[in-house]
One Martini backbone bead per residue (centre of mass of N, CA, C, O) as a GRO file, in nm:
protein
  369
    1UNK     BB    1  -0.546  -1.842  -3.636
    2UNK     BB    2  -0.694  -1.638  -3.414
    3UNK     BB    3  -0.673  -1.597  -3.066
    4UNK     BB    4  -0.946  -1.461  -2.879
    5UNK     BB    5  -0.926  -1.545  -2.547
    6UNK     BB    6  -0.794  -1.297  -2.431
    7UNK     BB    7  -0.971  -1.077  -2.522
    8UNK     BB    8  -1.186  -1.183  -2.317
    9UNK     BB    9  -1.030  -1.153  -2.123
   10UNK     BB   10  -1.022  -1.043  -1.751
   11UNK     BB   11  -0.809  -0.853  -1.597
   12UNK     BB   12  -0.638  -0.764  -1.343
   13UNK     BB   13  -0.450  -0.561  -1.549
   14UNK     BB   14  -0.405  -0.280  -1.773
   15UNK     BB   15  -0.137  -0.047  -1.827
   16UNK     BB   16  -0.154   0.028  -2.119
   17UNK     BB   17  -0.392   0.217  -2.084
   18UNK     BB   18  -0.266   0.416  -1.926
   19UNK     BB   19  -0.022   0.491  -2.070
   20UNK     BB   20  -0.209   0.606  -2.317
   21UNK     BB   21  -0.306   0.844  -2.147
   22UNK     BB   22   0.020   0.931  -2.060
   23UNK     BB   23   0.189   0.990  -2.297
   24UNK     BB   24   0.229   1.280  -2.320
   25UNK     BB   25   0.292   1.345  -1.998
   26UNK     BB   26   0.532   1.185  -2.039
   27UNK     BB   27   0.678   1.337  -2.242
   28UNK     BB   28   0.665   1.591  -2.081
   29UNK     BB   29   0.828   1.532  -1.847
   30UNK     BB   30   1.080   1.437  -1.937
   31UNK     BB   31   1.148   1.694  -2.103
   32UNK     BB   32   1.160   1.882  -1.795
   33UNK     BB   33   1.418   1.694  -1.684
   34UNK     BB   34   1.621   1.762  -1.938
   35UNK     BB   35   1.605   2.009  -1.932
   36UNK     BB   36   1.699   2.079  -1.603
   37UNK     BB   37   1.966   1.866  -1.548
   38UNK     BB   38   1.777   1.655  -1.330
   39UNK     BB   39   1.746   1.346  -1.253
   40UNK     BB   40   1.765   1.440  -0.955
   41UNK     BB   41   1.635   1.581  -0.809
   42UNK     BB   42   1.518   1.914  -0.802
   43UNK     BB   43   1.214   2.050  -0.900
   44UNK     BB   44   1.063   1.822  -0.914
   45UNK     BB   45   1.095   1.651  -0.673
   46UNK     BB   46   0.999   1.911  -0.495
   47UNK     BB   47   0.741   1.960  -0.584
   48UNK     BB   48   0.604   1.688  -0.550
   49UNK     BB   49   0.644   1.671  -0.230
   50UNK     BB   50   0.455   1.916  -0.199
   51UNK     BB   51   0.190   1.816  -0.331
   52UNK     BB   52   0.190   1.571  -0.136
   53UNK     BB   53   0.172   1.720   0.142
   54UNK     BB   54  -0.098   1.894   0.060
   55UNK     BB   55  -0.263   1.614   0.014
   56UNK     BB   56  -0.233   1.505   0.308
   57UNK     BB   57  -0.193   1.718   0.562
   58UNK     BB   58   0.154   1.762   0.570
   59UNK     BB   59   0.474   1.895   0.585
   60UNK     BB   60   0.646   1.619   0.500
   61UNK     BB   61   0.828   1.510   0.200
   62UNK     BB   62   0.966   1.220   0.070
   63UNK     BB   63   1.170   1.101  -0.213
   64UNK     BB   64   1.215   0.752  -0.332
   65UNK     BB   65   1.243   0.439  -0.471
   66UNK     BB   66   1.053   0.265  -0.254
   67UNK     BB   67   0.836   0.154  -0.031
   68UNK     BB   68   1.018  -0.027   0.107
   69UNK     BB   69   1.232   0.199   0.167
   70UNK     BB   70   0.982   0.393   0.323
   71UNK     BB   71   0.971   0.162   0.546
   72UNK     BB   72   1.288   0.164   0.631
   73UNK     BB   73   1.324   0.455   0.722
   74UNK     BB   74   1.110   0.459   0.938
   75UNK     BB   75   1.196   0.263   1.101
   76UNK     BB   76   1.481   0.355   1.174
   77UNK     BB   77   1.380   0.673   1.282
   78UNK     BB   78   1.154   0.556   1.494
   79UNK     BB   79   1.333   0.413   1.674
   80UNK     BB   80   1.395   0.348   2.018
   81UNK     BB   81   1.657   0.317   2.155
   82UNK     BB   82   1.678  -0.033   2.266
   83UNK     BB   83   1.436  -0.154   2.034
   84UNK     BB   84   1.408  -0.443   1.836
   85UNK     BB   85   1.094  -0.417   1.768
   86UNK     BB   86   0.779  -0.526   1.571
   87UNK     BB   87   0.471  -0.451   1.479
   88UNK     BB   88   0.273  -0.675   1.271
   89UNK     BB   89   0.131  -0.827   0.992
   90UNK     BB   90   0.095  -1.117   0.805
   91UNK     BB   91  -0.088  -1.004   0.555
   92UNK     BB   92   0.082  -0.778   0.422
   93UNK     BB   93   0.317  -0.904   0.192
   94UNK     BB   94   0.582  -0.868   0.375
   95UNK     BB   95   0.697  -0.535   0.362
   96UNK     BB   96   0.715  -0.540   0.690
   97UNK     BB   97   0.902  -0.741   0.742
   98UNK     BB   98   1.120  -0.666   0.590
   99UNK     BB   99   1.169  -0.377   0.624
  100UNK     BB  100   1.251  -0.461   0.961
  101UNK     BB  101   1.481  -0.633   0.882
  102UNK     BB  102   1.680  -0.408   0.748
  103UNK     BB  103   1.648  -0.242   1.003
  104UNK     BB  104   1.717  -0.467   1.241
  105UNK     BB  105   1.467  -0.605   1.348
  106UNK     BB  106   1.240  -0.753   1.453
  107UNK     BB  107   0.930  -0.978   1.447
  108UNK     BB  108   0.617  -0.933   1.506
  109UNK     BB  109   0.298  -1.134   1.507
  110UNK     BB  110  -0.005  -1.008   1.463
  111UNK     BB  111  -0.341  -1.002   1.431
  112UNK     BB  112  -0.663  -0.953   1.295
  113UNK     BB  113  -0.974  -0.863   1.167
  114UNK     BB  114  -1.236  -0.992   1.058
  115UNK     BB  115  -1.343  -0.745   0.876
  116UNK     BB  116  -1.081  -0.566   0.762
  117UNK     BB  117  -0.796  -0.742   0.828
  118UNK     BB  118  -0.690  -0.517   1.064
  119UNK     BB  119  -0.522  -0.379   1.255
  120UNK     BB  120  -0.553  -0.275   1.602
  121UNK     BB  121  -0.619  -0.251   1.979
  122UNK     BB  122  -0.690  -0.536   2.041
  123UNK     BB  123  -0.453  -0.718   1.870
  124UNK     BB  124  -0.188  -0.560   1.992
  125UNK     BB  125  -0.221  -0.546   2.308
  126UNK     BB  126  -0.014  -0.808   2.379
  127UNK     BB  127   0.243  -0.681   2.207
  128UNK     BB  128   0.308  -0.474   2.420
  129UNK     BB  129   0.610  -0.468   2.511
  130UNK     BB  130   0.905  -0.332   2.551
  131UNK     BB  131   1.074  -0.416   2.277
  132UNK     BB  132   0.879  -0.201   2.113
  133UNK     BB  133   0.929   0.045   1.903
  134UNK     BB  134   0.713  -0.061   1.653
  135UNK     BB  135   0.418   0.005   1.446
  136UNK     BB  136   0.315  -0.142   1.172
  137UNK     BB  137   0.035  -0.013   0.959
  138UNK     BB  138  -0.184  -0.165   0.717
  139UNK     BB  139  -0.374  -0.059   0.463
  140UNK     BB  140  -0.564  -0.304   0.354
  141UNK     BB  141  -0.684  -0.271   0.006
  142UNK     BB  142  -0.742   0.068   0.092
  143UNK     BB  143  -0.834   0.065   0.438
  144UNK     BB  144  -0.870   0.287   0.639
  145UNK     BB  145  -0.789   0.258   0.971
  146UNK     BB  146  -0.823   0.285   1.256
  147UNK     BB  147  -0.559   0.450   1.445
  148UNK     BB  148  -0.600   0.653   1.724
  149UNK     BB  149  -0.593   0.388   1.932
  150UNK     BB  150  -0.319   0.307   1.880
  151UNK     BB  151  -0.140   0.590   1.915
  152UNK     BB  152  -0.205   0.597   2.184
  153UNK     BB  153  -0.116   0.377   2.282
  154UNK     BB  154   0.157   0.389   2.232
  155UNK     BB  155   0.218   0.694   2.350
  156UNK     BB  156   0.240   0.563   2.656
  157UNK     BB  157   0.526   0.403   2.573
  158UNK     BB  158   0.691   0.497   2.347
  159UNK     BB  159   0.570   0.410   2.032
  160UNK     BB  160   0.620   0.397   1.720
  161UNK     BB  161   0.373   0.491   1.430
  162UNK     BB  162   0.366   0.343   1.114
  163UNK     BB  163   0.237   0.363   0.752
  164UNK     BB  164   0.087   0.191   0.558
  165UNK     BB  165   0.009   0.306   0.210
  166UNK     BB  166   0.064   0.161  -0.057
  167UNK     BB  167  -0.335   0.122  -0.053
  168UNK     BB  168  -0.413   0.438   0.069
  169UNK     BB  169  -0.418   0.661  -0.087
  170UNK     BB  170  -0.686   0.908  -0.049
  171UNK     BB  171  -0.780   0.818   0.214
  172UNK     BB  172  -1.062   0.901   0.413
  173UNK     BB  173  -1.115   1.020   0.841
  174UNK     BB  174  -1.266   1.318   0.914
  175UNK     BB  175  -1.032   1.450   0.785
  176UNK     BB  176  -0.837   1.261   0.748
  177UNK     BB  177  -0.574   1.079   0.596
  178UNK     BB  178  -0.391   0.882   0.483
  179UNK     BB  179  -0.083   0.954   0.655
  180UNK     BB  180  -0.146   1.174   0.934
  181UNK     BB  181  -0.152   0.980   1.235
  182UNK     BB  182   0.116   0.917   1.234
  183UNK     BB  183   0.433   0.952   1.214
  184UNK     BB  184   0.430   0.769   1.004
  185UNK     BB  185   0.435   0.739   0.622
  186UNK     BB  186   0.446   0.465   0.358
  187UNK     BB  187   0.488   0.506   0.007
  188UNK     BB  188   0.358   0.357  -0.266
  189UNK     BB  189   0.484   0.379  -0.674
  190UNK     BB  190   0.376   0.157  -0.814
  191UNK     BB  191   0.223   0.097  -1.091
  192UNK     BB  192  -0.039  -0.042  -0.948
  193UNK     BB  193  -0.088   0.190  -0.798
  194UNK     BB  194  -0.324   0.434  -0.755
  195UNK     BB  195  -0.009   0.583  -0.751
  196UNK     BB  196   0.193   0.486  -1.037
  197UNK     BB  197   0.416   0.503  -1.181
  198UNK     BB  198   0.709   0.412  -1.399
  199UNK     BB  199   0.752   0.171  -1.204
  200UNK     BB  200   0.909   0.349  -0.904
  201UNK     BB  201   0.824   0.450  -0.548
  202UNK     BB  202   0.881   0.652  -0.273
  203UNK     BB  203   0.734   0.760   0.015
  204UNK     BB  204   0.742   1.003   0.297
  205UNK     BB  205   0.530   1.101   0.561
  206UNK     BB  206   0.493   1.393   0.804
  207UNK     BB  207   0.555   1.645   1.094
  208UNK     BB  208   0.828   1.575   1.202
  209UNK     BB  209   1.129   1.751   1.177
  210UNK     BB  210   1.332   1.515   1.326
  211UNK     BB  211   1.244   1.290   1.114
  212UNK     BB  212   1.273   1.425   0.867
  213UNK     BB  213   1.594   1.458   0.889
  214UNK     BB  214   1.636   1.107   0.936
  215UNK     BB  215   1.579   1.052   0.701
  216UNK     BB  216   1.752   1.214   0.482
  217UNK     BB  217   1.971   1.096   0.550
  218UNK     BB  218   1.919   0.797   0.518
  219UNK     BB  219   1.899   0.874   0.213
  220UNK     BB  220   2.197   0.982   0.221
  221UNK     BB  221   2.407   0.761   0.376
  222UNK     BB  222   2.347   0.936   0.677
  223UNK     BB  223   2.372   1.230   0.530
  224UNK     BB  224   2.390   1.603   0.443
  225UNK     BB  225   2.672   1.505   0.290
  226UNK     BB  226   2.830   1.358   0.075
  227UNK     BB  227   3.114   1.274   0.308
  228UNK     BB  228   2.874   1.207   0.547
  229UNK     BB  229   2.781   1.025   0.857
  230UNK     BB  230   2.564   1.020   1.127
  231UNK     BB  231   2.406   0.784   1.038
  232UNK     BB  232   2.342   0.434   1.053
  233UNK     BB  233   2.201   0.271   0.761
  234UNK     BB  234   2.237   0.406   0.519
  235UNK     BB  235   2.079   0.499   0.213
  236UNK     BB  236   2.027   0.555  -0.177
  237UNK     BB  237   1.718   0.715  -0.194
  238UNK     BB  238   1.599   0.841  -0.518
  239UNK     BB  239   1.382   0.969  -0.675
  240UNK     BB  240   1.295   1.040  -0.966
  241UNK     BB  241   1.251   1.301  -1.149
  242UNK     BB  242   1.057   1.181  -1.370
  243UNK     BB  243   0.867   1.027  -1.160
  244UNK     BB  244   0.767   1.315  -1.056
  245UNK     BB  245   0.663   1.427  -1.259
  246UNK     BB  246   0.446   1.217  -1.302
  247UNK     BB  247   0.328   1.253  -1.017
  248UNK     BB  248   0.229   1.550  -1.073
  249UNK     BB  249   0.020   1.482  -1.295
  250UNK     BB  250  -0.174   1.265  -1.111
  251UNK     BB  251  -0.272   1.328  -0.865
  252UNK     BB  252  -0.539   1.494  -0.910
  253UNK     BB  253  -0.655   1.216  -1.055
  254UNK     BB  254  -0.687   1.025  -0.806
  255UNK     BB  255  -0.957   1.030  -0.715
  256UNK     BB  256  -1.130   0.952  -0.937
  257UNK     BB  257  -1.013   0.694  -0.976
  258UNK     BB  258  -1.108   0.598  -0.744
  259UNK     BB  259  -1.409   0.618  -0.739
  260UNK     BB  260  -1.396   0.392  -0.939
  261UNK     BB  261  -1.296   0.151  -0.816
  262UNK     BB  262  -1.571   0.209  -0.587
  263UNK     BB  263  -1.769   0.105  -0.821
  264UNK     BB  264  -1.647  -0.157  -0.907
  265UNK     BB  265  -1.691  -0.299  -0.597
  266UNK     BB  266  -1.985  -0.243  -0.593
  267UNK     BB  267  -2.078  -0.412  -0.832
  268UNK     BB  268  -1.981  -0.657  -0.724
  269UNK     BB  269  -2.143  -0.658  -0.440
  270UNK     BB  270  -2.419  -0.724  -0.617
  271UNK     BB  271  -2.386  -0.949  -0.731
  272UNK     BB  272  -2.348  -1.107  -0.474
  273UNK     BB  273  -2.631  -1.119  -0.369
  274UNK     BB  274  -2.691  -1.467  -0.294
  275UNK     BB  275  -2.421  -1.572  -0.260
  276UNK     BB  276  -2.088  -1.765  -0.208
  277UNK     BB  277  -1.983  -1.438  -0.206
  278UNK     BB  278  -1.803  -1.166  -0.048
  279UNK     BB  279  -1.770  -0.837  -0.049
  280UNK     BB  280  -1.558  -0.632   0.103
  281UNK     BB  281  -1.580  -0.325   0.275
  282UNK     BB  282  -1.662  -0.004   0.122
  283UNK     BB  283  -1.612   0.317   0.213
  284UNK     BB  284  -1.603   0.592   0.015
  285UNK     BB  285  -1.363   0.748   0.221
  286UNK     BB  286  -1.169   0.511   0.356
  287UNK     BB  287  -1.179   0.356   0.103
  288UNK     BB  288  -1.008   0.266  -0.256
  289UNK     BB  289  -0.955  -0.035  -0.397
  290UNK     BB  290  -0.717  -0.163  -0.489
  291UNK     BB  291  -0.918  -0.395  -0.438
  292UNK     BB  292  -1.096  -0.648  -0.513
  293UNK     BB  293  -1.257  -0.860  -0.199
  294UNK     BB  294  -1.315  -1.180  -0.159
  295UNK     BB  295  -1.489  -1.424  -0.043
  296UNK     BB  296  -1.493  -1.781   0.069
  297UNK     BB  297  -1.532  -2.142   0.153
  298UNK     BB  298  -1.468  -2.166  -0.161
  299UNK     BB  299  -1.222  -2.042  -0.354
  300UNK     BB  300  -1.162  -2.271  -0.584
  301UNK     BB  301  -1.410  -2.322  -0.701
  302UNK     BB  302  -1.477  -1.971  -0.760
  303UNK     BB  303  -1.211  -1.931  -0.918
  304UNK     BB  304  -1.311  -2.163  -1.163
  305UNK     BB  305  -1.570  -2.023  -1.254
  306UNK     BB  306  -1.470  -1.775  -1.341
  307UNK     BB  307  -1.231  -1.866  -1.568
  308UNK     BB  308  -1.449  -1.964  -1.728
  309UNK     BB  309  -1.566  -1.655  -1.772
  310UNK     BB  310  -1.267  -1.495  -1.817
  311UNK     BB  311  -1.217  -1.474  -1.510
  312UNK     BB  312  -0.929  -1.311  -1.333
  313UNK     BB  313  -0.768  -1.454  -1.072
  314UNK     BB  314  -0.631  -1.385  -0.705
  315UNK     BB  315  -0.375  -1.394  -0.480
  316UNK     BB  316  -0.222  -1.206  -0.261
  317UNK     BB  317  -0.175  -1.435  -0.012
  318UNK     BB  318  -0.042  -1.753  -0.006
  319UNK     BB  319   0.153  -1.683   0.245
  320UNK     BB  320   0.211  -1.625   0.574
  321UNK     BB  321   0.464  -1.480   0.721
  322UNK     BB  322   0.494  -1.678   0.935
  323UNK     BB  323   0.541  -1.914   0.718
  324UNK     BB  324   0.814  -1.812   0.665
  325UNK     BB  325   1.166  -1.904   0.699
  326UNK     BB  326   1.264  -1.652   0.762
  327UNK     BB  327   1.106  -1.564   1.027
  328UNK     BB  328   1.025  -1.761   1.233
  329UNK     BB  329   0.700  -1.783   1.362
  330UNK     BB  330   0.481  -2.045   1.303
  331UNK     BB  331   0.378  -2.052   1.638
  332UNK     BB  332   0.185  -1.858   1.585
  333UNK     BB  333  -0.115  -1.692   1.642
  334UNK     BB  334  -0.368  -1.671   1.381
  335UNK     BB  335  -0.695  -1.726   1.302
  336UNK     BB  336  -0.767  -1.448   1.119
  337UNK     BB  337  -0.524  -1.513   0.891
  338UNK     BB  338  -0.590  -1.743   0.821
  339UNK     BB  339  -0.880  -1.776   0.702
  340UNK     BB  340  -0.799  -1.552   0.494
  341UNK     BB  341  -0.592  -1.742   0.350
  342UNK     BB  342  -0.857  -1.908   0.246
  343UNK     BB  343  -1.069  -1.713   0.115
  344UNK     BB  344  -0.943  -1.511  -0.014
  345UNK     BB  345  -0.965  -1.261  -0.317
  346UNK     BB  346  -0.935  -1.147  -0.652
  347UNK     BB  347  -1.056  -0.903  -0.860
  348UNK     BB  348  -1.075  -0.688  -1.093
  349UNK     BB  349  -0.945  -0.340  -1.027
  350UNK     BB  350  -0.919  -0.050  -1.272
  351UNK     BB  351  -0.982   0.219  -1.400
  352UNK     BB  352  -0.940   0.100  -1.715
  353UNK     BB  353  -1.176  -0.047  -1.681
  354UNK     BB  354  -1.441  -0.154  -1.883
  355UNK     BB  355  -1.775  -0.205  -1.920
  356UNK     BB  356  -1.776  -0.508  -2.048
  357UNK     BB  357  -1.634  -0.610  -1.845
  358UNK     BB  358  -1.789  -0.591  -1.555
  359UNK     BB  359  -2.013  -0.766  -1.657
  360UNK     BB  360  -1.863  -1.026  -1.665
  361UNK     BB  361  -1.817  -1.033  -1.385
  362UNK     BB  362  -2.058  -0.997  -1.271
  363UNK     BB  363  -2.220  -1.245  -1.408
  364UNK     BB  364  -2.030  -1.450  -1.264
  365UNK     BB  365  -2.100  -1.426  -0.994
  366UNK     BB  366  -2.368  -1.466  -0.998
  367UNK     BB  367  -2.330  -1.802  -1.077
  368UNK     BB  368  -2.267  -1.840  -0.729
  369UNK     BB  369  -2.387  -2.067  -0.549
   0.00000   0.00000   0.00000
């Protein structure tokens, strides 16, 4: 007899179906890749950069192996000699606290904002000691966060701005992207990101040409050629010519997929009104939705209700950062990061999610008393 309970869960993620779309397309580019005889570098690489800074609004981009990468060399090339500290959040998956001890940094970790759940110009007020070379900042689940009073506060001190965009590509504020406003900006093309490769990858992006210098030699063992090395701390870093090509197929239908996000994370926070859950709010140009974010004061509870009606939740972090024995923060106070890593949760949320997965989430949120 066949089990149909899986057919019936609704997946936090079907990467399936989004691949099955873009079969010809991913044929069609690896052969352009195979003819071209460049598996590195060479025109699709080029071209993909030069397409992610058009659509971004800056001037550089450079494409790297993963997110995680290209935290580390923004934060490498952005430090200010003599300060060893990175000012980042404790909440945002570890990816900017790794990153910035592989660049040699150590990490404060600050609060977050009650609403947003990211940093802001109040929450790390305290934190810009003399010793802060690097403020990281994580536009968190998809929203693009005001960060222009960061960046003045930062400029007055001499500390470089980097943008963690991992979950925020296509977010924008005033005309102005995610990525745009910091020194630099680090961003993920893991697969279930906005913006996917097949596998992994990662870029950087700039507007300052002596950054943009400084990552490229970082990303090349230190150096602009085979057998040199003028920084130290470089790394072996390039996109993959065959993932360039496929994200020069997917970038121009980001915004559209986008949008269906957000209208998925809609469509559940009317069902939650009246419930024991409240969806975190998306702004339409804002937010982009990487996950559809509920609140509860139970969410054990909240999330066993859900389970039993098939719809599958997820913890984005399961342990808040300064927990964790490796950074050894656990003394600082963080009562907004505590809080959310007690109430937060995530629900199905992909552009290839059916209308009838949706419905039954909705429906399940419904019952949530």
């Amino acid at each position: 007899m066949t089990d149909t309970s899986s057919m019936r869960t609704v997946p936090m993620n079907d990467l399936s179906r989004g691949i099955e779309w873009d079969r010809f397309h991913f044929k069609s580019a690896l052969k352009s890749v195979l003819d071209s005889g460049f598996v590195e570098k060479g025109f699709n690489h080029a071209a993909f950069a030069a397409e992610l800074a058009s659509y971004l609004g800056v001037s550089k981009s450079i494409g790297v192996v993963s997110g995680i990468d290209a935290l580390k060399l923004s934060s490498k090339a952005a430090g200010p000699q003599g300060r060893n500290l990175v000012l980042t959040a404790a909440n945002a998956g570890g990816y900017t606290s790794t990153a910035a001890k592989r660049a040699d940094f150590n990490t404060v970790f600050v609060d977050v904002e009650k609403g947003s759940l990211c940093m802001s110009a109040e929450t790390i007020d305290a934190g810009l000691i003399d010793d802060v070379g690097v403020v990281l900042v994580t536009h968190l689940y998809g929203n693009f966060t005001d960060i222009q009073e960061i960046v003045e506060q930062c400029d007055e001190r001499g500390i470089q701005v980097v943008e963690d965009c991992a979950e925020s590509i296509g977010a924008r504020r005033e005309s102005r992207f995610a990525g745009s406003v910091g020194d630099f900006a680090a961003i993920s093309f893991y697969l279930t990101k906005n913006l996917g490769a097949i596998g992994d990858g990662g870029a950087v992006v700039t507007t300052d040409a002596e950054l943009t210098s400084k990552v490229r030699q970082l990303s090349q063992n230190g150096g602009d050629s085979k057998c040199s090395v003028e920084l130290p701390g470089g790394l072996n870093s390039q996109l993959d010519a065959h993932q360039a090509a496929l994200l020069t197929v997917r970038l121009p239908l980001l915004d559209s997929f986008d949008e269906r996000r957000y209208e998925i994370v809609g469509r559940y926070a009317a069902a939650a009104v009246g419930t024991s859950i409240t969806l975190m709010p998306a702004d339409t140009d804002s937010h982009v939705a990487h996950l559809a974010v509920a609140r509860s004061a139970n969410r054990e509870r909240a999330q066993q209700a859900l389970r039993q009606a098939n719809d599958m939740t997820d913890v984005y972090l399961p342990v808040p950062y300064h927990w964790q024995p490796g950074f050894g923060s656990s003394a600082v106070s963080l009562p907004i990061t505590i809080l959310a890593f007690r109430e937060v949760f995530s629900l199905p949320c992909f552009p290839e999610l059916m209308e009838e997965k949706i419905l039954t989430v909705c429906d399940a949120i419904g019952t949530l008393a």
